[in-house]
Backbone of each chain as ProteinMPNN parsed JSONL, in Angstrom:
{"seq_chain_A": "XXXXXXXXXXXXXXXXXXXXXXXXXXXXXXXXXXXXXXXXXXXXXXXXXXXXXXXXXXXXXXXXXXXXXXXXXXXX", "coords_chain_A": {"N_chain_A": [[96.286, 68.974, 208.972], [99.305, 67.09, 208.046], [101.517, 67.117, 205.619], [103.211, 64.64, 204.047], [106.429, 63.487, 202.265], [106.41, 61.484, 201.097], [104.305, 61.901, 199.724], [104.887, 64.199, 198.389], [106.465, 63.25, 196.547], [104.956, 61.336, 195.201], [102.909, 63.314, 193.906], [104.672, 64.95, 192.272], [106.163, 62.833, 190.999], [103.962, 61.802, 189.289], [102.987, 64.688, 187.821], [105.027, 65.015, 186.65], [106.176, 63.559, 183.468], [107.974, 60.858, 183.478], [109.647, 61.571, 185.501], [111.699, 60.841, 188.417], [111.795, 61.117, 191.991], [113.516, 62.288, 194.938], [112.141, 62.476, 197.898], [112.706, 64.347, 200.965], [111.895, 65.31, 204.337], [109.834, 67.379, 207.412], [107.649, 67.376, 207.407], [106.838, 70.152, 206.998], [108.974, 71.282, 206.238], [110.933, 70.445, 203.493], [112.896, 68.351, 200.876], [113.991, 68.256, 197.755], [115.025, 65.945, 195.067], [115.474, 66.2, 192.561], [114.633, 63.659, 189.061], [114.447, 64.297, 185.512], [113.454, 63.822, 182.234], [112.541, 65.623, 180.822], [113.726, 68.047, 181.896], [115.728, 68.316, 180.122], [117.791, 70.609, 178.389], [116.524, 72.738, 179.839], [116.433, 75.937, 182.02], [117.664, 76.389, 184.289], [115.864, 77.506, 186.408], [113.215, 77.118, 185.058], [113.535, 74.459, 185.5], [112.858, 74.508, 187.547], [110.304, 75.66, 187.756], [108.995, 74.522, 186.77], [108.481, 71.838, 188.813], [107.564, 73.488, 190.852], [104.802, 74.283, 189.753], [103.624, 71.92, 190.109], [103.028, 72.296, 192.94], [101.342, 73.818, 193.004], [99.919, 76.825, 195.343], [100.112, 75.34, 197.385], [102.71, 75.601, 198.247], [103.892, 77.652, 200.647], [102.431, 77.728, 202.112], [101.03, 74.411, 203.392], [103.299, 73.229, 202.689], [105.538, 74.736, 203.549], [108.506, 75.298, 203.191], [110.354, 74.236, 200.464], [113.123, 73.056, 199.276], [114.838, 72.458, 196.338], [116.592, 70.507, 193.925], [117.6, 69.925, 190.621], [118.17, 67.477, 188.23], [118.401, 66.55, 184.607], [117.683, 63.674, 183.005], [118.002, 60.944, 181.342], [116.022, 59.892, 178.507], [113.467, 57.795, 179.197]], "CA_chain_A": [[96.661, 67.961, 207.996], [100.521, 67.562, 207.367], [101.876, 66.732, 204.064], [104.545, 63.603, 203.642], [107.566, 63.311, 201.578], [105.843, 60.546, 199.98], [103.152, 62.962, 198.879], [105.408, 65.017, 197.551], [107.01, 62.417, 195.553], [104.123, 60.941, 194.453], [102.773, 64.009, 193.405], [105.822, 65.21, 191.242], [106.08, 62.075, 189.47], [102.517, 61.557, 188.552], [102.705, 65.323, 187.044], [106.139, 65.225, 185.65], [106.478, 62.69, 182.601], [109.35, 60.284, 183.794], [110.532, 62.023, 186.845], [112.284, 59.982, 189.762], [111.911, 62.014, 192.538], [113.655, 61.772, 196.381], [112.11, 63.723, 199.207], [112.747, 64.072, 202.526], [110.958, 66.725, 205.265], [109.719, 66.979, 208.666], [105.864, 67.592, 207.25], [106.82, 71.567, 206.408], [110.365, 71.428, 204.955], [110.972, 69.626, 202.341], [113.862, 68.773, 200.305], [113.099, 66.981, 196.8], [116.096, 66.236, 194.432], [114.627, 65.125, 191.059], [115.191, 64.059, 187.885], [113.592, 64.082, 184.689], [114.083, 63.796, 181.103], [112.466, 67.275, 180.446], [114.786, 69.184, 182.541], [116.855, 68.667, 179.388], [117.674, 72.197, 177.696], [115.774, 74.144, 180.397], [117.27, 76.648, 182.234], [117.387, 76.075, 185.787], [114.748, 78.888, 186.738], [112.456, 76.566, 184.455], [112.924, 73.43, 186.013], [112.412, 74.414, 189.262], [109.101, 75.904, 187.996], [107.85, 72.818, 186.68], [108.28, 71.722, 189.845], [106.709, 74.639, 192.068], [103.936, 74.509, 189.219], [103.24, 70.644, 190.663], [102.311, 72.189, 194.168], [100.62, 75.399, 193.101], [99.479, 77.719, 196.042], [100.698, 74.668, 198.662], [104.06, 76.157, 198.54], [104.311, 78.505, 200.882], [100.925, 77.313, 202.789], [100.769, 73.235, 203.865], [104.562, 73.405, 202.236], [106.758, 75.577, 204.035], [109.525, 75.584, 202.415], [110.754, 73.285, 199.622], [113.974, 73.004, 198.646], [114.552, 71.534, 195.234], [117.636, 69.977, 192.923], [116.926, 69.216, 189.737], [118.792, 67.128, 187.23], [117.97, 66.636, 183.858], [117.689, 62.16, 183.065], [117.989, 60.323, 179.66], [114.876, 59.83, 178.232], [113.398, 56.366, 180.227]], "C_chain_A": [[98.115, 68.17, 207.594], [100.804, 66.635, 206.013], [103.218, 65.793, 204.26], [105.298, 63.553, 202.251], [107.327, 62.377, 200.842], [104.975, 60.562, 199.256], [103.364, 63.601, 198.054], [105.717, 64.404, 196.417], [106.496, 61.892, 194.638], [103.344, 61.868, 193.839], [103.434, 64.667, 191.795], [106.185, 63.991, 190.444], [105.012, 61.572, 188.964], [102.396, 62.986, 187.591], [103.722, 65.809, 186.016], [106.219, 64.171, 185.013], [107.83, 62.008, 182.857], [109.997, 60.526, 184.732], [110.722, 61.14, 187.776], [112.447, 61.273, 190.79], [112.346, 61.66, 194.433], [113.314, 62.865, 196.96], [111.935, 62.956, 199.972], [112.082, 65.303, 203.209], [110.511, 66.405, 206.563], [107.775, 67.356, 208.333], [105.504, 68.988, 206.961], [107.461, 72.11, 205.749], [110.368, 70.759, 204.683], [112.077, 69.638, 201.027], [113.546, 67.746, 198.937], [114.251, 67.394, 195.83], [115.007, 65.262, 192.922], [115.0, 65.611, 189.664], [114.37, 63.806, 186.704], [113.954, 64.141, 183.282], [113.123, 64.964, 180.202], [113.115, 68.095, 180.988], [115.281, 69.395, 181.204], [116.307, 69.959, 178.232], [116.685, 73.136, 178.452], [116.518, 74.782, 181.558], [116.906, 75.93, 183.855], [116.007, 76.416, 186.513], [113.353, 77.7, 186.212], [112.239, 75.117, 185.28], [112.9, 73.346, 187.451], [110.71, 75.101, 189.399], [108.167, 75.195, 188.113], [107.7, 72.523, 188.173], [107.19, 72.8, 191.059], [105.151, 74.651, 191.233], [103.234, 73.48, 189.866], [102.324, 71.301, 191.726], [101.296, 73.765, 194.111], [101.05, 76.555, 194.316], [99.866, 76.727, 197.583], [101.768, 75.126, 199.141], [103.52, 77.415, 199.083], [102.975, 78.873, 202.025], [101.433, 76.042, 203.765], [102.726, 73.015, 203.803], [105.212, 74.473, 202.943], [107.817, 76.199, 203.177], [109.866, 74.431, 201.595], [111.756, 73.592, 198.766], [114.697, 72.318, 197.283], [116.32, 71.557, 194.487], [117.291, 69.479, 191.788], [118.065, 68.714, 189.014], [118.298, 66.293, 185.685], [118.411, 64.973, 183.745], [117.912, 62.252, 181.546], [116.347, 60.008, 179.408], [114.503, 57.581, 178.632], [113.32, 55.375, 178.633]], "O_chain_A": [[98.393, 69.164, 206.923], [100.231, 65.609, 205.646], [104.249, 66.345, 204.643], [104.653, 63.586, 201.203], [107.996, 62.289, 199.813], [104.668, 59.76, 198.374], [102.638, 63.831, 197.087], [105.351, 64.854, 195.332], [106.976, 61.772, 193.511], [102.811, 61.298, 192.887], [102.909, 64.793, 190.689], [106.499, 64.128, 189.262], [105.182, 60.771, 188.044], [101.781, 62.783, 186.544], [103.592, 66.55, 185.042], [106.392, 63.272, 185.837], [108.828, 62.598, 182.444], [110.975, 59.825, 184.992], [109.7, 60.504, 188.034], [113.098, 62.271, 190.483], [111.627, 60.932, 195.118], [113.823, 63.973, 196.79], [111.482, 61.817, 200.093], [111.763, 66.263, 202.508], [110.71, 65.26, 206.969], [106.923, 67.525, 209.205], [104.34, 69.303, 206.712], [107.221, 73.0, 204.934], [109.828, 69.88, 205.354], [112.184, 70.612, 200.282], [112.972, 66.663, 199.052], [114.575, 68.564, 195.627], [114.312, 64.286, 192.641], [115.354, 66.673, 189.153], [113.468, 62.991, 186.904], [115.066, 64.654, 183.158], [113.134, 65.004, 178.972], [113.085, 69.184, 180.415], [115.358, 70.58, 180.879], [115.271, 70.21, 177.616], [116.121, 74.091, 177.916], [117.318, 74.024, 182.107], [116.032, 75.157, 184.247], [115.266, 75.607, 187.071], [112.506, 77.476, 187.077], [111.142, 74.69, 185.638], [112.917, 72.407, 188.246], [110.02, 75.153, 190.417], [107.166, 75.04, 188.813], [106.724, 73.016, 188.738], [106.279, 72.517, 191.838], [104.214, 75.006, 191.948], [102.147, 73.845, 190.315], [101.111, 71.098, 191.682], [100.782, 74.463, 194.985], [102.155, 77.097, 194.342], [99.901, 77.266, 198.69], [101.946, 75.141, 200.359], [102.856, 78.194, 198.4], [102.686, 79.943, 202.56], [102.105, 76.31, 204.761], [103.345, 72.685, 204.815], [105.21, 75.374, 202.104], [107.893, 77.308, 202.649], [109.592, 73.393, 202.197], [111.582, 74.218, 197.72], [115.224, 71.269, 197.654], [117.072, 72.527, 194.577], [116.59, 68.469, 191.853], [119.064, 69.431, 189.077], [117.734, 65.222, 185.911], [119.467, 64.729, 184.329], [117.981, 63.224, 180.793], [115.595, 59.933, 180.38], [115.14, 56.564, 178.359], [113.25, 54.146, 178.672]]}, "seq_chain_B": "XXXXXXXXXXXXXXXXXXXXXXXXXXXXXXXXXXXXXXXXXXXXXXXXXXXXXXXXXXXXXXXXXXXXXXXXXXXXXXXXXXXXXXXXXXXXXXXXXXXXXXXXXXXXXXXXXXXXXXXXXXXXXXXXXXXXXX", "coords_chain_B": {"N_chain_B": [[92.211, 87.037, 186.382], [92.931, 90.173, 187.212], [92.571, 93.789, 187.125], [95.308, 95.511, 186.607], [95.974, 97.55, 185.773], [96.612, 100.109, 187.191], [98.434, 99.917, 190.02], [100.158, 100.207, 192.451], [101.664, 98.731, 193.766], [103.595, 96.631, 192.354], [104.134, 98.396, 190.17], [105.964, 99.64, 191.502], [108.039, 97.414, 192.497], [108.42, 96.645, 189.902], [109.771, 98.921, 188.792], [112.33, 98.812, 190.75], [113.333, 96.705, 190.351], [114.167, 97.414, 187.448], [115.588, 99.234, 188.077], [117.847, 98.262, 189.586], [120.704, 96.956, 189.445], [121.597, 94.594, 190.896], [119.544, 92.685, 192.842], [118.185, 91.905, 195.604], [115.336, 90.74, 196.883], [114.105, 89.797, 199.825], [113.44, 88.105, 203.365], [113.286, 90.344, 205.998], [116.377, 92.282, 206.385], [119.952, 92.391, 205.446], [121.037, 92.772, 207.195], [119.474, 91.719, 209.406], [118.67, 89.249, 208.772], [115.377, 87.186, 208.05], [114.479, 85.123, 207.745], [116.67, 82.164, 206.953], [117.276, 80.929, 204.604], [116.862, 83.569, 202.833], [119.102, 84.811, 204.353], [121.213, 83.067, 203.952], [121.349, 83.522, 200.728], [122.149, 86.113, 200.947], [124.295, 86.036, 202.513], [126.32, 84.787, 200.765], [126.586, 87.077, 198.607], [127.608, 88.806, 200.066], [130.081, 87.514, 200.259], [131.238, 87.402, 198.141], [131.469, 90.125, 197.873], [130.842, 91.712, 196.723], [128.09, 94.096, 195.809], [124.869, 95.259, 196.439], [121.402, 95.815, 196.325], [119.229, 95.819, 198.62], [115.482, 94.196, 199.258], [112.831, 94.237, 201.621], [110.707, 91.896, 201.635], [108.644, 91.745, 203.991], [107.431, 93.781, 205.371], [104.609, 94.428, 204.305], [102.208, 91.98, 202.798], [101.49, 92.12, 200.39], [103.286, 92.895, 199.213], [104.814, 90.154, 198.812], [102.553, 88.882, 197.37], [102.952, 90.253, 194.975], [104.953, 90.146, 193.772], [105.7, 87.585, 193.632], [103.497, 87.065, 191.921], [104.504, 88.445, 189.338], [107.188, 87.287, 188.664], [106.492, 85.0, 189.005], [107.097, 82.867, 190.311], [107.527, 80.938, 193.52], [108.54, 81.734, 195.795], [110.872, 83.467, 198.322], [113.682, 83.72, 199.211], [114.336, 86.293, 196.453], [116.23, 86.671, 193.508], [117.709, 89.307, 191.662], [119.488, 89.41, 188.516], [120.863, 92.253, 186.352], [117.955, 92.857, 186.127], [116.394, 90.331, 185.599], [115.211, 87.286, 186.816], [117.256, 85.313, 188.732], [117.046, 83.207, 190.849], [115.967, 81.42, 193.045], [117.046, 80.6, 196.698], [118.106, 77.731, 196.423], [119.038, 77.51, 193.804], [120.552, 80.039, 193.522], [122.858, 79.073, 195.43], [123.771, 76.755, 194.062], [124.603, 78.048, 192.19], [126.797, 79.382, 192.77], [128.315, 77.861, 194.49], [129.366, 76.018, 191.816], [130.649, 78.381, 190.392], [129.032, 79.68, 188.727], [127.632, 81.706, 189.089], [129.319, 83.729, 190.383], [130.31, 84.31, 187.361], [127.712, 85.275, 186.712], [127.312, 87.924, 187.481], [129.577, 88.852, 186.908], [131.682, 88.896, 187.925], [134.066, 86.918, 187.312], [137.166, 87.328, 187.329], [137.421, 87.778, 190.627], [139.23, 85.891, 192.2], [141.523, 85.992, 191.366], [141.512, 88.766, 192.603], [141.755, 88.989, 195.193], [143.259, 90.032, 197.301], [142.603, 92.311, 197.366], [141.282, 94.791, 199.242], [138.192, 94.328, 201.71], [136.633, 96.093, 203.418], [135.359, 97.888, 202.254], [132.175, 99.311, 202.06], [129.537, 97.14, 201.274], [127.544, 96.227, 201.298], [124.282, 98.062, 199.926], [122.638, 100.546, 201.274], [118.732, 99.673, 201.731], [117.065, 100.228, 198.637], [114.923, 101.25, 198.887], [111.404, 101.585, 199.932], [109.219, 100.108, 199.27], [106.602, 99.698, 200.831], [106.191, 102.46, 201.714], [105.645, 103.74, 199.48], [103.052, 103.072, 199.57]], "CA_chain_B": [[92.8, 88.03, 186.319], [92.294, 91.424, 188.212], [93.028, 94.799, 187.13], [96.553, 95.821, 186.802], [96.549, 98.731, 185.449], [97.081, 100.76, 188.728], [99.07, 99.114, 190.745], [101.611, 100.536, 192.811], [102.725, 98.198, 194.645], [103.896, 96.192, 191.66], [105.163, 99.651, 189.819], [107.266, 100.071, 192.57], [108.86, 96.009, 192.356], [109.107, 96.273, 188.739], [110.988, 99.833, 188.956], [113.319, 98.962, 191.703], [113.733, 95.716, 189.408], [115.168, 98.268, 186.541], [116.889, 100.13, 188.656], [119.296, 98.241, 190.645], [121.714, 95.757, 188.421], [121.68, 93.387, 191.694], [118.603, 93.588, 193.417], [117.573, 90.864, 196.374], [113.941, 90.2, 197.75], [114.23, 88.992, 201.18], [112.915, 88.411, 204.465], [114.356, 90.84, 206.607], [117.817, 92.829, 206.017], [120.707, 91.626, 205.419], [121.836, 93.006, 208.392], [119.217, 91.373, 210.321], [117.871, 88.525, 207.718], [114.01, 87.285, 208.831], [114.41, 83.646, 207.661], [117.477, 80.949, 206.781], [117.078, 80.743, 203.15], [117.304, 84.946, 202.774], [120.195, 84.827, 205.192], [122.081, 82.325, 203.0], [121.589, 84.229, 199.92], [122.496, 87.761, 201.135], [125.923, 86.154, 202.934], [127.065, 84.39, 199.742], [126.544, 88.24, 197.94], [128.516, 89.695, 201.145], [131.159, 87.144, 200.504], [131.705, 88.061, 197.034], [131.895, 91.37, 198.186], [129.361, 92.045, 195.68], [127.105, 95.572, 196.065], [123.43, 94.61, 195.744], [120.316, 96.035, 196.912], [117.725, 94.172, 199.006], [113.735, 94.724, 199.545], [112.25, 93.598, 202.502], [109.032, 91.763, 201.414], [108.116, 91.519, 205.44], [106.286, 95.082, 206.201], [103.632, 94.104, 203.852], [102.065, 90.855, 202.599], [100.694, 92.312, 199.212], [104.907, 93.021, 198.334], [105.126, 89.533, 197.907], [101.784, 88.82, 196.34], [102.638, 91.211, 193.511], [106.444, 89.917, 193.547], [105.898, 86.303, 192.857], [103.169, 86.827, 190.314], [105.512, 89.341, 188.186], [107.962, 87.006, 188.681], [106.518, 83.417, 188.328], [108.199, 82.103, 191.396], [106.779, 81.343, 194.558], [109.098, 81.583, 197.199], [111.398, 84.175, 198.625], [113.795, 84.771, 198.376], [114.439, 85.987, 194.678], [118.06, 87.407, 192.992], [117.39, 89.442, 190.166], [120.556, 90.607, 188.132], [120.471, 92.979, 185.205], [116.206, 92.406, 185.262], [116.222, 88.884, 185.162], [115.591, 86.653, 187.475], [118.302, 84.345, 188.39], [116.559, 82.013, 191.095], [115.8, 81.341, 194.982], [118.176, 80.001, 197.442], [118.525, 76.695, 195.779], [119.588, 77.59, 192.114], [121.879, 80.582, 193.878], [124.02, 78.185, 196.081], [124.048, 75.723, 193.164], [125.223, 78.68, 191.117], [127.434, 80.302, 193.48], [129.249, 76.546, 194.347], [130.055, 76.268, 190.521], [130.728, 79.665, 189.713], [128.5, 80.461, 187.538], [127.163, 83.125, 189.774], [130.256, 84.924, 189.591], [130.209, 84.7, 185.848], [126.378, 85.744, 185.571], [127.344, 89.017, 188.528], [130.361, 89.594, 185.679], [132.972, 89.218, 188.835], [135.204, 86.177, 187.151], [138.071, 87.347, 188.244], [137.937, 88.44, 191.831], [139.665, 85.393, 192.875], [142.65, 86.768, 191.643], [142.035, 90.035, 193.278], [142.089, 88.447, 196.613], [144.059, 91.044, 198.624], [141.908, 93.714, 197.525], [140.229, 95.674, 200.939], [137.401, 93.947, 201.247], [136.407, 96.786, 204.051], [134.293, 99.022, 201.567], [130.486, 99.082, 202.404], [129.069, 96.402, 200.045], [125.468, 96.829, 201.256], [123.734, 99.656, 200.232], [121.335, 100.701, 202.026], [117.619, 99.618, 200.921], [116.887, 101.483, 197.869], [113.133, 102.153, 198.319], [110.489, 101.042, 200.794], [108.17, 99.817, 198.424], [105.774, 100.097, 201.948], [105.993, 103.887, 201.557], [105.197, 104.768, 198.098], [101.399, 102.905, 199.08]], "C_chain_B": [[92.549, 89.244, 186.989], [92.67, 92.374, 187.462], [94.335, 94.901, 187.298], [96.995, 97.323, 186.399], [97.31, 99.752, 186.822], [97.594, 99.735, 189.933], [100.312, 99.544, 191.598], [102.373, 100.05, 193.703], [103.479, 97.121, 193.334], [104.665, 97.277, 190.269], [106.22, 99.367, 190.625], [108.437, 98.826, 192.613], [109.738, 96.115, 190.861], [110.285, 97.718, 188.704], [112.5, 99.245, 189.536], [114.003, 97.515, 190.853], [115.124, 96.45, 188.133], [115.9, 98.646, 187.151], [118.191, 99.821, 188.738], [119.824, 97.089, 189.578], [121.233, 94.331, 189.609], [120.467, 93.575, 192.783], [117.923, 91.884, 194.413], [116.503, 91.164, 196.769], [114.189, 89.058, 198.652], [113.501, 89.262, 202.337], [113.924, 88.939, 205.063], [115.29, 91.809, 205.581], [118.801, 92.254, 205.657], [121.378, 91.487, 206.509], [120.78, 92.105, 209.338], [117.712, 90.42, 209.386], [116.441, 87.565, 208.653], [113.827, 85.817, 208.591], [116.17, 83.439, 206.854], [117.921, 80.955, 205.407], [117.562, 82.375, 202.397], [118.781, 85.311, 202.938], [121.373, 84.581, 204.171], [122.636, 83.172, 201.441], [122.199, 85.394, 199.675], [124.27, 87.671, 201.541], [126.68, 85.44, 201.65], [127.239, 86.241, 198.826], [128.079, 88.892, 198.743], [129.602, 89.053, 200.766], [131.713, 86.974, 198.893], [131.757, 89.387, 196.765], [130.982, 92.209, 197.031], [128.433, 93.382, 196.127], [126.057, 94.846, 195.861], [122.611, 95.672, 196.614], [119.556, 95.399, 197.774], [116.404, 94.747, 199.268], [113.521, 93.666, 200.325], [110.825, 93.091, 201.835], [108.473, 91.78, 202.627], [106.936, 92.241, 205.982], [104.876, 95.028, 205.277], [103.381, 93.065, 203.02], [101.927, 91.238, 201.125], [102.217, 92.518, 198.298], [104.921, 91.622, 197.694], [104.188, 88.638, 197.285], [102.236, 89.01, 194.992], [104.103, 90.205, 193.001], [105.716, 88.004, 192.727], [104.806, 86.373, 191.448], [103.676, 87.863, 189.473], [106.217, 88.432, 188.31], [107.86, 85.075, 188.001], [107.086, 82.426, 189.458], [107.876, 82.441, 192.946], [107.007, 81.872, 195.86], [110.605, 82.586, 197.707], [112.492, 83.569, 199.444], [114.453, 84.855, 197.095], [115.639, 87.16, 194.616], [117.784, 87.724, 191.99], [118.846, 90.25, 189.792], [120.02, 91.118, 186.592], [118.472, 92.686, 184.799], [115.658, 91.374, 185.295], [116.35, 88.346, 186.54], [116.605, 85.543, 187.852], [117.464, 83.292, 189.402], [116.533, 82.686, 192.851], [117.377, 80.941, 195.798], [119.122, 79.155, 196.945], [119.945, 77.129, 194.413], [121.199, 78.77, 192.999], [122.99, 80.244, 194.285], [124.279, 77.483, 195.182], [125.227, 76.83, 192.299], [126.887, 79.385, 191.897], [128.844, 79.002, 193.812], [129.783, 76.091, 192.587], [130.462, 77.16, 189.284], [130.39, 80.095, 188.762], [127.511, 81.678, 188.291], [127.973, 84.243, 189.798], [130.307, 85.499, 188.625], [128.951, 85.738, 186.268], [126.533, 87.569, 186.46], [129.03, 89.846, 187.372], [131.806, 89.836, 186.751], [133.9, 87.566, 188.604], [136.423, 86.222, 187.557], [138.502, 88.013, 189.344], [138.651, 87.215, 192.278], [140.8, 85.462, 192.909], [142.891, 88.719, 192.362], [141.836, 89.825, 194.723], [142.621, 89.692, 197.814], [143.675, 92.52, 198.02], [141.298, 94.338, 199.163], [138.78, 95.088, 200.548], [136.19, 94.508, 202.36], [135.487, 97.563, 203.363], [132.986, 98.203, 202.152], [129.843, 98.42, 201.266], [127.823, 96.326, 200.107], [125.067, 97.722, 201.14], [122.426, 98.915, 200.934], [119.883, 100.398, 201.654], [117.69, 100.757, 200.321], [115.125, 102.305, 197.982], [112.536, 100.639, 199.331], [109.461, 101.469, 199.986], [106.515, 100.149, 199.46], [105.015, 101.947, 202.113], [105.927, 104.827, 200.404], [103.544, 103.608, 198.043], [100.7, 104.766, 198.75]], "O_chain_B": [[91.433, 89.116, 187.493], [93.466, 91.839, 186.691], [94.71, 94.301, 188.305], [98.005, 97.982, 186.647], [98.502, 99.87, 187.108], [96.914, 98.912, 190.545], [101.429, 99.129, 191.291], [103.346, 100.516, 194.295], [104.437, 96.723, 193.996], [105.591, 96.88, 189.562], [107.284, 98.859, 190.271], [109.62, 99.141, 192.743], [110.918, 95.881, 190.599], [111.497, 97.523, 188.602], [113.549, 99.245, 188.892], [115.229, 97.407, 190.82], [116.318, 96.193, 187.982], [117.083, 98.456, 186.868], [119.216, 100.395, 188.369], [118.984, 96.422, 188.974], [120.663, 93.307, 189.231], [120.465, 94.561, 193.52], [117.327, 90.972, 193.84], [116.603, 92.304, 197.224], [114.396, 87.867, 198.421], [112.953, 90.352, 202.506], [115.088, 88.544, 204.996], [115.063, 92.044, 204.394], [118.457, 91.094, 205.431], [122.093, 90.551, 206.866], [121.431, 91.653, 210.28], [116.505, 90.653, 209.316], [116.594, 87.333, 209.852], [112.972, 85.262, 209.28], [116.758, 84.376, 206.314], [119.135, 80.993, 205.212], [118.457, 82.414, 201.553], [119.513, 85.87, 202.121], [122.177, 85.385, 203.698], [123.795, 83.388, 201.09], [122.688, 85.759, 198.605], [125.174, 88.456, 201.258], [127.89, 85.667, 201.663], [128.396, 86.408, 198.44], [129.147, 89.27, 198.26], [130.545, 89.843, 200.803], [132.726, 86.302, 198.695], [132.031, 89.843, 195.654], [130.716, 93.403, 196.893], [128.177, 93.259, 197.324], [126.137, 93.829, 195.173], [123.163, 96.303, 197.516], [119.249, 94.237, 197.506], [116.375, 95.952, 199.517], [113.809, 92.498, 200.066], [109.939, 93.902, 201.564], [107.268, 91.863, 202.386], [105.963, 91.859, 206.633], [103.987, 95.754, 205.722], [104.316, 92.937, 202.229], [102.441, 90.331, 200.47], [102.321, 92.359, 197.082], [105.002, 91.51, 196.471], [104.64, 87.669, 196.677], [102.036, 88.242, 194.051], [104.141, 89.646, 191.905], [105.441, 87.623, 191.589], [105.064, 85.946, 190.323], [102.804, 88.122, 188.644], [105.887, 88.212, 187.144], [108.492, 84.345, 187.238], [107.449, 81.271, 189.238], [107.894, 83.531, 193.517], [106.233, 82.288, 196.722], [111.593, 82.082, 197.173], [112.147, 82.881, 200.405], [115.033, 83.899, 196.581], [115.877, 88.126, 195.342], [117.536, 86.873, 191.136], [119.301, 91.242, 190.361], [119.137, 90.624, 185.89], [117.912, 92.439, 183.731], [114.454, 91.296, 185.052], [117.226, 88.691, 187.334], [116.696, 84.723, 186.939], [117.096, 82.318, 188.745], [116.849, 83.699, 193.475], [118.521, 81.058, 195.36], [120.338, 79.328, 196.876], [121.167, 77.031, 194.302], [122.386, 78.449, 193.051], [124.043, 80.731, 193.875], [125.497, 77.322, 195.254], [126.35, 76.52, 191.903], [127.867, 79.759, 191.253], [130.017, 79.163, 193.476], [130.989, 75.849, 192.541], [130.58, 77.004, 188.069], [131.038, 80.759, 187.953], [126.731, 82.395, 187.664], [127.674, 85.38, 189.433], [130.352, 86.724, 188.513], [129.159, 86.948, 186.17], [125.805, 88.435, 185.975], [129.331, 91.032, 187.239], [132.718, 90.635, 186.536], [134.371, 87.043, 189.614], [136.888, 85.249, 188.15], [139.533, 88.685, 189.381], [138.877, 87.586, 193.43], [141.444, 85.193, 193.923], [143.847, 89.482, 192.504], [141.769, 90.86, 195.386], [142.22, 89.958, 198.947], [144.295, 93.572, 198.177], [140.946, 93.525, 200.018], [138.249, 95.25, 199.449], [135.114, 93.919, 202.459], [134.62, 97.994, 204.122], [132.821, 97.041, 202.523], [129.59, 99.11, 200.277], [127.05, 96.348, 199.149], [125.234, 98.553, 202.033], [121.77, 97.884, 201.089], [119.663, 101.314, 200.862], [118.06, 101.851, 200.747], [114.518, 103.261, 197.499], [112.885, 99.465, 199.449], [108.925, 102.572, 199.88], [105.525, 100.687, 198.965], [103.92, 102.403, 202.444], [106.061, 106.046, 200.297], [102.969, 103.332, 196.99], [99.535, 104.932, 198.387]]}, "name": "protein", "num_of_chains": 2, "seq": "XXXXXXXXXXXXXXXXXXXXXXXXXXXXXXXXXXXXXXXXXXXXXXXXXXXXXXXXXXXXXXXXXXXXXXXXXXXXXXXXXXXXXXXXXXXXXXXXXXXXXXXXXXXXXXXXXXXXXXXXXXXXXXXXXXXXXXXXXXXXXXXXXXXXXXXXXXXXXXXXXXXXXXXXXXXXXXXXXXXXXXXXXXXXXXXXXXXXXXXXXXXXXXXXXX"}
């Protein structure tokens, strides 16, 4: 079963409140730049957890690797 | 939850954690890095001429069991300075392209020391094969 970039996406903004999220991948890497209006005031480390928290135990399993950008949005 | 009390493979992470000021978890060496992402991280260190440590998580799977849950973070590899984690690949290159990796490594101004020798041995050697204190 491989995992799409539109899985990912739809994943991460169904569990992040407001997030816009772009990924791209070949079904193991995965690059996901996203933004959200909780990033704001968290440290980096933090909002890349949120994120890794999204895919649990997939990262590093079905997920390969996932490279992430985050930027913090205005509130929608 | 499991038992933690005894634990020595997670002693041995969090030690080598205190220990070293600059302390990488990677696949591989630096000299002979085991994935892409490791690689990246270890030659941005090298090219701030930077000293660091590194731990192979490779020779056993249970290193980076213990590592990401002490740490919170799933994916290797991880940059800890003074204790703290600073981040994976991502956050490092982010940090390292707007120098705030310099800052947080406390080397602001090497860019004026430029024509220093940049010949000294900046890798030590692994400090501890976490593998050999099972």
């Amino acid at each position: 079963m491989t995992t799409t970039p539109q899985e990912l996406k739809d994943r991460i903004e169904a569990s992040i409140p407001g997030a816009r999220a772009e990924v791209t991948g070949d079904g193991r890497h995965f690059n996901a730049i996203v933004s959200a209006p909780a990033f704001r005031g968290m440290s980096r480390i933090a909002q890349h957890r949120l994120i890794y928290d999204v895919f649990g135990t997939d990262v590093g399993e079905d997920i390969h690797a996932l490279s992430i950008q985050t930027m913090p949005s205005e509130e929608p | 939850m499991t038992e933690e009390t005894s634990n020595p493979i997670r002693e041995a992470i969090k030690s080598a954690i205190d220990e070293n000021p600059v302390l990488l978890f990677m696949k591989g060496t630096p000299e002979a890095p085991g994935c892409g992402f490791s690689a990246r991280v270890s030659a941005i260190l090298e090219s701030l001429d930077q000293p660091f440590a590194a731990v192979d998580i490779l020779p056993d799977p249970r290193i980076r069991q213990e590592l990401s849950a002490l740490s919170n973070w799933p994916t290797i590899p991880q940059l800890f300075v003074d204790g703290e984690l600073v981040g994976g690949c991502d956050i490092v290159s982010e940090m390292y392209q707007s120098g705030e990796l310099q800052q947080a490594l406390g080397l602001e101004g090497s860019a004026d020391e430029a024509d220093q020798e940049p010949e000294a041995e900046t890798v030590q050697s692994a400090p501890l094969s976490i593998e050999n204190r099972l």
